[in-house]
Residue frames relative to the residue before (quaternion, step in Angstrom):
aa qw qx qy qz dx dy dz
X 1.0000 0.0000 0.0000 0.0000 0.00 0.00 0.00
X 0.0404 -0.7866 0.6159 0.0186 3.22 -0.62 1.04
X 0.1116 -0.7637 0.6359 0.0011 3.99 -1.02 1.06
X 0.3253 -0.7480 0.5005 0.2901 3.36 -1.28 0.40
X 0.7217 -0.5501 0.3229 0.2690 3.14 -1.77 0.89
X 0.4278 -0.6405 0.4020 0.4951 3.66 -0.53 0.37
X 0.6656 0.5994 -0.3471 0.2780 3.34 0.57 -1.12
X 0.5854 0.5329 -0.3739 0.4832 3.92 1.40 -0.74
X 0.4920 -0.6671 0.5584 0.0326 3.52 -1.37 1.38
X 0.7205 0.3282 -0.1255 0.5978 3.57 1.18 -0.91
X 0.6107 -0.4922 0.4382 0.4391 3.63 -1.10 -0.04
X 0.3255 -0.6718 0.5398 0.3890 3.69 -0.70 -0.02
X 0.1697 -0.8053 0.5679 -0.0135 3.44 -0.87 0.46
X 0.5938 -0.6075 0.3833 0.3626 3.95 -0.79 0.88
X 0.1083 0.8165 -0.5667 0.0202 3.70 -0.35 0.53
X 0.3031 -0.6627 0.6459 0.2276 3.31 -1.42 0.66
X 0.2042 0.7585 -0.5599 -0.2634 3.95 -0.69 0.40
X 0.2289 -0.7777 0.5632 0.1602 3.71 -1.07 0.21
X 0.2650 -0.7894 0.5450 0.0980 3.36 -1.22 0.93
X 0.3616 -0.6663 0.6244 0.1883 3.89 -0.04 1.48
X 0.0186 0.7411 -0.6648 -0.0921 3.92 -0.88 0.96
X 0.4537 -0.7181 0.3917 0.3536 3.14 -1.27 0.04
X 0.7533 0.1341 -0.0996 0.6362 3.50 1.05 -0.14
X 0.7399 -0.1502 0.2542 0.6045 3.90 -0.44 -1.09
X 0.1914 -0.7219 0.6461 0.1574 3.22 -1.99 0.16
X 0.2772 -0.8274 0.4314 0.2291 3.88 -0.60 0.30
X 0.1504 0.8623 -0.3980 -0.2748 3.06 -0.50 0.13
X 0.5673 -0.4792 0.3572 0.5666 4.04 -1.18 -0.25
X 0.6546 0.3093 -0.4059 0.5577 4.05 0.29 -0.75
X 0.8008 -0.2113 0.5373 0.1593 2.31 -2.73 -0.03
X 0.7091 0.3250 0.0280 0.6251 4.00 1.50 -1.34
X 0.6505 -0.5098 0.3620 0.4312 3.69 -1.28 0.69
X 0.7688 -0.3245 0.4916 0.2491 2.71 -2.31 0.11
X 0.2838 -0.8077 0.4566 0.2421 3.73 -0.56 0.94
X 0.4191 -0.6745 0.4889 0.3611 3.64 -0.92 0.73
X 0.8331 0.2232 -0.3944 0.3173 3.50 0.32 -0.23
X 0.3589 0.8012 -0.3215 0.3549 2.99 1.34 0.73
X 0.5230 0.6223 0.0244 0.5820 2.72 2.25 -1.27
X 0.7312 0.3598 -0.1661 0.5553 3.37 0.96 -0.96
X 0.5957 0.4864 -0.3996 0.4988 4.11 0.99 -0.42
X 0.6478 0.5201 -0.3582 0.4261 3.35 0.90 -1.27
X 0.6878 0.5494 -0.2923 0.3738 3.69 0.66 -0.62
X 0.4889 0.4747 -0.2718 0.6795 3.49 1.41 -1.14
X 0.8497 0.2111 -0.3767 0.3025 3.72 -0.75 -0.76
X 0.6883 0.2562 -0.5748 0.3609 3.53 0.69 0.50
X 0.2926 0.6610 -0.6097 0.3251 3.59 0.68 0.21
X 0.8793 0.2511 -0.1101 0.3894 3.55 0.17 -1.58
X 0.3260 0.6030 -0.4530 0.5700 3.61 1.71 0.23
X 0.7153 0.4664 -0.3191 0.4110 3.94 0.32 -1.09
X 0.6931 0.5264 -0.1825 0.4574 3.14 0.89 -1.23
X 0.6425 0.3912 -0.3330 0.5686 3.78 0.85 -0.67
X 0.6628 0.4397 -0.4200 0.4370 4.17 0.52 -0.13
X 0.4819 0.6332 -0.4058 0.4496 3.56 1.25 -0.93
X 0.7180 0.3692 -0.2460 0.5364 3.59 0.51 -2.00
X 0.4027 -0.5752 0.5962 0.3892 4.29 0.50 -0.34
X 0.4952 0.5621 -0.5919 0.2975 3.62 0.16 0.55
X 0.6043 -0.6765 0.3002 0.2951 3.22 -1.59 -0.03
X 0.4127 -0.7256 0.5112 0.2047 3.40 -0.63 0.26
X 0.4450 -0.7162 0.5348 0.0547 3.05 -0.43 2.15
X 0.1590 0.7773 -0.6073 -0.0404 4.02 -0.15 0.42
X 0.6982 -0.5107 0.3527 0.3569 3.25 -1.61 1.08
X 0.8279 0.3786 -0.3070 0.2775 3.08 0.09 -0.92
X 0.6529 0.5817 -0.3533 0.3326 3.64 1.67 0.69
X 0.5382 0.5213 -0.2859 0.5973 3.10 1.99 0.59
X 0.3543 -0.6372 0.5521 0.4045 3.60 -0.77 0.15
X 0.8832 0.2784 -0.1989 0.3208 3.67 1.01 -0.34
X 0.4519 -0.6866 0.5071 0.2593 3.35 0.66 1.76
X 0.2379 -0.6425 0.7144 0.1423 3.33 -1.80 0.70
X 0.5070 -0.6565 0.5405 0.1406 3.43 -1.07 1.22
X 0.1735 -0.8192 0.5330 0.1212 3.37 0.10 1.09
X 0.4581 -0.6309 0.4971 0.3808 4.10 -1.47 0.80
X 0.1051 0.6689 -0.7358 0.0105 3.26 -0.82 1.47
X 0.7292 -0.4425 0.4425 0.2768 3.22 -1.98 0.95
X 0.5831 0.5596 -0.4059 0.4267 3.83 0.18 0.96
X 0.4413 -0.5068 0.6163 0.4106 3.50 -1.26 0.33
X 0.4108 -0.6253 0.6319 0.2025 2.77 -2.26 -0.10
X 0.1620 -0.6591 0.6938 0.2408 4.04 -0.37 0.31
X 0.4901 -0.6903 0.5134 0.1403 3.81 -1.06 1.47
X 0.3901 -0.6756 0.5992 0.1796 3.88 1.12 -0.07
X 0.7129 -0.4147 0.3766 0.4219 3.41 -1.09 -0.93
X 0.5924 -0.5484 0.2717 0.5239 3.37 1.43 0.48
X 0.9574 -0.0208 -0.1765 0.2278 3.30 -1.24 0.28
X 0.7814 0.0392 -0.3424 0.5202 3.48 0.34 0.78
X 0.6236 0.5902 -0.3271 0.3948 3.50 1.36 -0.65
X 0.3395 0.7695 -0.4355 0.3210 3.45 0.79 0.77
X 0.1671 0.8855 -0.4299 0.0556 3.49 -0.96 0.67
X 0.8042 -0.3359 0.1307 0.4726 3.63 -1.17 0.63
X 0.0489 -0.7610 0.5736 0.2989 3.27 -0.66 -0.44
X 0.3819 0.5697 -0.5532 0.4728 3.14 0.05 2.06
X 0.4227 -0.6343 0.5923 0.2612 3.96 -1.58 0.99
X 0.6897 -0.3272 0.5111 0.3951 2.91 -2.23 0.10
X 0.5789 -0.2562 0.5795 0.5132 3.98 -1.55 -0.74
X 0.0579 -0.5150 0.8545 0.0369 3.19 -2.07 0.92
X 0.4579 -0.5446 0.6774 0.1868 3.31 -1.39 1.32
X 0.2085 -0.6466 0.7190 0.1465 4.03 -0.67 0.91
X 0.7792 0.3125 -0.2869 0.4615 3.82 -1.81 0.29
X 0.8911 0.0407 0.1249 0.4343 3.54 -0.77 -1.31
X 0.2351 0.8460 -0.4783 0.0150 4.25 0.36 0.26
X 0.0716 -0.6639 0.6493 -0.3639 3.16 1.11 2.18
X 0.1091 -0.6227 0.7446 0.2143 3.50 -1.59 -0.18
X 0.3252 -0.5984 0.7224 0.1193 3.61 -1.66 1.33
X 0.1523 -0.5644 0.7867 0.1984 3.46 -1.66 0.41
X 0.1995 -0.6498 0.7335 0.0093 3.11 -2.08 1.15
X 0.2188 -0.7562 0.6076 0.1054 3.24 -1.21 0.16
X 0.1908 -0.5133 0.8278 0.1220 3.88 -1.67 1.54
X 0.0923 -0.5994 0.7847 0.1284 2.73 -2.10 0.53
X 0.0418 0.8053 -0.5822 -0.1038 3.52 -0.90 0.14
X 0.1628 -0.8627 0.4579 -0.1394 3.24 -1.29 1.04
X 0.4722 -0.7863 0.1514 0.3685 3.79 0.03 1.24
X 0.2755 -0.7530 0.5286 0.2787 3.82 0.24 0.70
X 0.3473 -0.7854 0.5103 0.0467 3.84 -0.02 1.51
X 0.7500 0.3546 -0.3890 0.4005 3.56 0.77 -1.07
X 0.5585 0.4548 -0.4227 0.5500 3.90 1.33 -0.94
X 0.4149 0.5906 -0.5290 0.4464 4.08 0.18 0.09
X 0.8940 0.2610 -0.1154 0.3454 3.81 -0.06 -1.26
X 0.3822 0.7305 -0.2047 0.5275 2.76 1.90 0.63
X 0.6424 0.5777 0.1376 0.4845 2.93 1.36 -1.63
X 0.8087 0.3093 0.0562 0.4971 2.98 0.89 -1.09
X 0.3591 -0.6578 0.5115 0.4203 3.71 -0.99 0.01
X 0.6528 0.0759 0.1243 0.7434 3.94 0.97 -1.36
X 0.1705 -0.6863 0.6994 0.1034 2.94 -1.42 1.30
X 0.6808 -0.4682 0.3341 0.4535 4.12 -0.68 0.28
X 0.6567 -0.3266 0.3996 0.5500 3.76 -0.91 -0.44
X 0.6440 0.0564 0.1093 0.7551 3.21 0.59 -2.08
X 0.5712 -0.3104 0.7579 0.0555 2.14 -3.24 0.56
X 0.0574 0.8110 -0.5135 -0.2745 3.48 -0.71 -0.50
X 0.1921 -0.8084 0.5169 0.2061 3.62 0.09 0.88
X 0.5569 0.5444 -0.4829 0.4004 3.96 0.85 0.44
X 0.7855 -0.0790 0.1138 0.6032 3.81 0.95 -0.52
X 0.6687 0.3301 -0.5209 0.4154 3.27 -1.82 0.88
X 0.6568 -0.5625 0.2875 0.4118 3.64 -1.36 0.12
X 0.5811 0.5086 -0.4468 0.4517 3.73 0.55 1.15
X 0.7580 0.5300 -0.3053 0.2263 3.40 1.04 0.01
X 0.4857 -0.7992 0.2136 0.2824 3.24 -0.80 0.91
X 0.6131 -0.6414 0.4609 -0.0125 2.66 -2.08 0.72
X 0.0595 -0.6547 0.7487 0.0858 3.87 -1.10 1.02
X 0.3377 0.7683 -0.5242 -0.1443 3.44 -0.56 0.43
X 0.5985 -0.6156 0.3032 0.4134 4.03 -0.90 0.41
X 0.0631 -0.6662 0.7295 0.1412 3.85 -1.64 -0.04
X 0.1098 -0.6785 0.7080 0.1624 2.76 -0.96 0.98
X 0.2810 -0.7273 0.6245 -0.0457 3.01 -1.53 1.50
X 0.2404 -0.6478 0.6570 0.3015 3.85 -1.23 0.13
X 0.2355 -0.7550 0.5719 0.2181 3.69 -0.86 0.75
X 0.2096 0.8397 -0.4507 0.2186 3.95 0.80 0.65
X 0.0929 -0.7681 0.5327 0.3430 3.74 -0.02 0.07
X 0.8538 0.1374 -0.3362 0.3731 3.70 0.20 0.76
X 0.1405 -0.7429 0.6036 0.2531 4.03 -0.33 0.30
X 0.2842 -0.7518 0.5909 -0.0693 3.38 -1.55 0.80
X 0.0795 -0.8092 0.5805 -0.0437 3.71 -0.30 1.32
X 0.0252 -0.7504 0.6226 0.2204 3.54 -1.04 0.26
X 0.0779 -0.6997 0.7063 -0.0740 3.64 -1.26 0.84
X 0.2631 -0.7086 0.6178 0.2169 2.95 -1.90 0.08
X 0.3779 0.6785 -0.5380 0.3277 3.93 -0.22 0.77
X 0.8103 -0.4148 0.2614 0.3210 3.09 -2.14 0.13
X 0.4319 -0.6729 0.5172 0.3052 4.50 -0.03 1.05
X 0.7556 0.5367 -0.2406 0.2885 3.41 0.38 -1.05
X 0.6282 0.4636 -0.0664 0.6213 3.18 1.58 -1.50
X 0.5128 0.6099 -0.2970 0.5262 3.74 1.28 -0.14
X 0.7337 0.4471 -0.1440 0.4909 3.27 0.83 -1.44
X 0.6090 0.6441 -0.2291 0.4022 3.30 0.67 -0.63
X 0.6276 0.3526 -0.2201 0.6583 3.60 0.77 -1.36
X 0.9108 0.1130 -0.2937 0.2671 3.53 -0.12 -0.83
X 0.2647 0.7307 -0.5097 0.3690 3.63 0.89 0.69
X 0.7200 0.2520 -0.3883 0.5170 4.11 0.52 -0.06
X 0.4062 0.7397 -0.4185 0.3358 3.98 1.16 0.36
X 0.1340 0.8485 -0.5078 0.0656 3.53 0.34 1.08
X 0.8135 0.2618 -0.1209 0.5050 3.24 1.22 0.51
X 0.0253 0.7985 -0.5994 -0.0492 3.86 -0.17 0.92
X 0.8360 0.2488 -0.2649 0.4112 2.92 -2.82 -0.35
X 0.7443 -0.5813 0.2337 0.2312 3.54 -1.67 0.01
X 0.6232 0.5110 -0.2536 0.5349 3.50 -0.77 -0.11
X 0.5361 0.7846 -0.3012 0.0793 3.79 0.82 0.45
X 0.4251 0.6639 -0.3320 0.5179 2.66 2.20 0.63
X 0.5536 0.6668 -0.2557 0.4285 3.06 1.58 -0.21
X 0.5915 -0.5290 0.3510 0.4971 3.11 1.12 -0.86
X 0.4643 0.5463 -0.4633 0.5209 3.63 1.33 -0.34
X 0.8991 -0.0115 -0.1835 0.3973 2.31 -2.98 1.04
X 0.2640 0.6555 -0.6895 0.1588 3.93 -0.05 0.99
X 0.3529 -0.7488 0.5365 0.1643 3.61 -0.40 1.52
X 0.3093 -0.6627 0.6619 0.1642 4.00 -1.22 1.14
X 0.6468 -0.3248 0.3187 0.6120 3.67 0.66 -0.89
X 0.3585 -0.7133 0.5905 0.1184 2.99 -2.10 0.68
X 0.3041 -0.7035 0.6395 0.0602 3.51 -1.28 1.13
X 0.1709 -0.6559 0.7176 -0.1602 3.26 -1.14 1.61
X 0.1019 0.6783 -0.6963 0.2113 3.60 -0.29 1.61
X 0.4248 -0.5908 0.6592 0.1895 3.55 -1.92 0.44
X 0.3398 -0.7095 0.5795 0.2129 3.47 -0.98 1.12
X 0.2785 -0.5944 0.7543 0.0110 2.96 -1.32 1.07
X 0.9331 0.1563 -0.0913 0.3109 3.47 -1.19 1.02
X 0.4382 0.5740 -0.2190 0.6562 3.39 2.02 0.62
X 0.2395 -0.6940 0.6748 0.0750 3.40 -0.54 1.19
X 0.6944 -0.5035 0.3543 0.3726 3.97 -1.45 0.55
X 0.4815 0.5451 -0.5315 0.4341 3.39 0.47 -0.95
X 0.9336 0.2393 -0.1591 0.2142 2.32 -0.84 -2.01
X 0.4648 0.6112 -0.3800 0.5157 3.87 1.15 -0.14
X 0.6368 0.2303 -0.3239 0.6608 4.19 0.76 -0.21
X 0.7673 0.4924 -0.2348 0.3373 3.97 -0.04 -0.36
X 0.8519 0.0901 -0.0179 0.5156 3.65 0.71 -0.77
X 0.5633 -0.6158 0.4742 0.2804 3.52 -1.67 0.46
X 0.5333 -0.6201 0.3102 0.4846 3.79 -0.50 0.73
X 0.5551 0.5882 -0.4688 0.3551 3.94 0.74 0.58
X 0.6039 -0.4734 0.4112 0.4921 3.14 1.37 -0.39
X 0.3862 0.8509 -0.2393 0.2637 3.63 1.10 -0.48
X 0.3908 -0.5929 0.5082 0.4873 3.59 -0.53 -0.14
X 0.0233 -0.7751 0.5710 0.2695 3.91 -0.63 -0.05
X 0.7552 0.3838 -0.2058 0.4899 3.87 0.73 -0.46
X 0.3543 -0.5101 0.6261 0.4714 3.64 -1.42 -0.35
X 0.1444 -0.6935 0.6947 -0.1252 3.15 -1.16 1.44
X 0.4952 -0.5824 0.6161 0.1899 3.35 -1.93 1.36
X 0.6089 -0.6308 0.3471 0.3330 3.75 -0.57 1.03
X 0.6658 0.5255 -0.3128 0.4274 3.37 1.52 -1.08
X 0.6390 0.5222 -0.3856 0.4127 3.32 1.00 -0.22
X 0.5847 0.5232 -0.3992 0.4743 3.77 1.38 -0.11
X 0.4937 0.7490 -0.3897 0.2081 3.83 1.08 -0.50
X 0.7808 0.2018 -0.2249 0.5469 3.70 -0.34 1.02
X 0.7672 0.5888 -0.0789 0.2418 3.44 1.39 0.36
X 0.1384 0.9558 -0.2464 -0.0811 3.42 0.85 0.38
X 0.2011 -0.7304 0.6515 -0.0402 3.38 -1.40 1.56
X 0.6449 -0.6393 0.4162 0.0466 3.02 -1.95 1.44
X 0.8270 -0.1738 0.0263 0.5341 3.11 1.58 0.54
X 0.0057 0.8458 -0.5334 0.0091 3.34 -0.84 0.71
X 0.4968 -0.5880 0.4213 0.4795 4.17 -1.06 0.04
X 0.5291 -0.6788 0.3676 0.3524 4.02 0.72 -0.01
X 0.6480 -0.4083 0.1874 0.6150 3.55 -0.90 0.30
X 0.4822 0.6149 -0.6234 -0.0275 2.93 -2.48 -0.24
X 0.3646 -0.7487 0.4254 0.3543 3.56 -0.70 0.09
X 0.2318 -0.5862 0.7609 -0.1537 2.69 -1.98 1.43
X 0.6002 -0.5575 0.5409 0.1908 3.14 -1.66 0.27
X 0.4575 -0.8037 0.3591 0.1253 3.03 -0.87 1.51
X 0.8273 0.0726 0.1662 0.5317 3.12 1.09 -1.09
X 0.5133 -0.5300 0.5021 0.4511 3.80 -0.48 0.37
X 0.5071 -0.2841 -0.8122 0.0493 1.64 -1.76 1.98
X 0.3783 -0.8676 0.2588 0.1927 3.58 -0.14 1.06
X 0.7649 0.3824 -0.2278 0.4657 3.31 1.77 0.13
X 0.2811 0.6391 -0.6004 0.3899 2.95 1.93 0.85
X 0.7452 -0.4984 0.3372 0.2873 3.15 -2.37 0.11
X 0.6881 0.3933 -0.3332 0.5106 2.91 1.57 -1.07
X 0.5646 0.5973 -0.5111 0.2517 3.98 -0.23 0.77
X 0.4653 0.7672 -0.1932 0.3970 2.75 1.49 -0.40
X 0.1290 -0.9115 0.2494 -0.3006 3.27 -0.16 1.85
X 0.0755 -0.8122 0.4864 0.3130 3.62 0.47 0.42
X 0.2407 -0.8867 0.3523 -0.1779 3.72 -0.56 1.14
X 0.3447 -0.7073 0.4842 0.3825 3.70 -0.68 0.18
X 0.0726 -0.8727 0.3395 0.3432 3.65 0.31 -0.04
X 0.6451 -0.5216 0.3007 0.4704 3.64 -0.56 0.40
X 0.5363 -0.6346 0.3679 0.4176 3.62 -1.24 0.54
X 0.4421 -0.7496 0.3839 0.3087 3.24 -0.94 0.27
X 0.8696 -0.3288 0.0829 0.3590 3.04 -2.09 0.50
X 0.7904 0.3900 -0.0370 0.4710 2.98 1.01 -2.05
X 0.5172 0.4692 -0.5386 0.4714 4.25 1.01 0.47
């Protein structure tokens, strides 16, 4: 059952959206980059910026036990009712190729900007252990040139928030998930559910409450465990035993 959000002005409506990348993207899970993950993260720094401009404070999640559910431009699938609700939008699907590449950051202690910095540096640094030493560490990346979410919510309001996104998922100073442009199409031939719930293989696409899988049947999924339901996804309270979405590399 899929219902619309009060806060949407238009009907929601099945939508496919797709991000044209220029090279690879990275991400932190095992599964894509959530869309409404994507779309809070935009909205809370909008109104973060705006609350330093005005010198007020800035109410961060992690100083309440009960995150506030910001109005993003999506339906909501009701879960089992009261808190287990969620967006009704997937993780990223890697379109073309949906291998995963590993990259590697290294970092290392830049001694000469150090004695700068400092008044006395020790004899030695050690770069084998303690909090200066250096680092090879992996990213797993998707080398696709475009990722694709389905959702159901309002195209227009959709477009908006994520039109100044020129960059997604991690490592984007690096050169990952540099966005070329986004495509906002209507599905044609997709019923809601499965538009808020699965990848266009048939796939899980989201972490999903089990009750929301009942009467239904998908071609694959990452198995139980908990994950974060909703945005902010690494507070405590999101946290959720779940189906998780299939992964990158099945």
């Amino acid at each position: 059952m899929i219902s619309d959000v009060t806060a949407l002005d238009t009907p929601a409506v099945p939508l496919r959206i797709r991000a044209h990348l220029a090279s690879s993207s990275a991400s932190a899970a095992p599964w894509g980059i959530a869309l409404d993950g994507l779309l809070a993260s935009e909205l809370w720094h909008d109104r973060k910026a705006l609350l330093v401009t005005q010198n007020l404070p800035v109410p961060y999640p992690s100083d309440t036990d009960i995150p506030e559910d910001l109005a993003l431009p999506l339906a909501r699938c009701p879960g089992a009712g009261g808190d287990s609700w969620h967006w009704a939008s997937t993780c990223a699907f890697p379109e073309g190729d949906n291998e995963v590449d590993v990259h590697y950051w290294t970092s290392r202690l830049d001694h000469r900007a150090a004695e700068h910095t400092v008044g006395a540096l020790p004899k030695t640094v050690s770069d084998r252990q303690g909090r200066y030493q250096a680092r090879r560490m992996p990213v797993i990346t998707s080398p696709s040139p475009s990722l694709v979410w389905w959702a159901v919510g309002d195209p227009d309001r959709i477009r908006a928030v994520l039109s100044p996104i020129v960059a997604i998922g991690k490592k984007r100073s690096q050169g990952e998930g540099h966005v070329l442009r986004w495509e906002i199409d209507e599905l044609t031939g997709v019923d809601p559910w499965s538009a808020a719930h699965l990848h266009p293989n048939g796939t899980l696409g989201r972490p999903t409450p089990l009750t929301c899988l009942e009467g239904h049947t998908i071609r694959g999924d990452g198995g139980p465990g908990t994950a974060g339901l909703r945005p902010p996804y690494m507070h405590p309270a999101r946290q959720h035993e779940l189906r998780l979405p299939a992964l990158l590399e099945s």
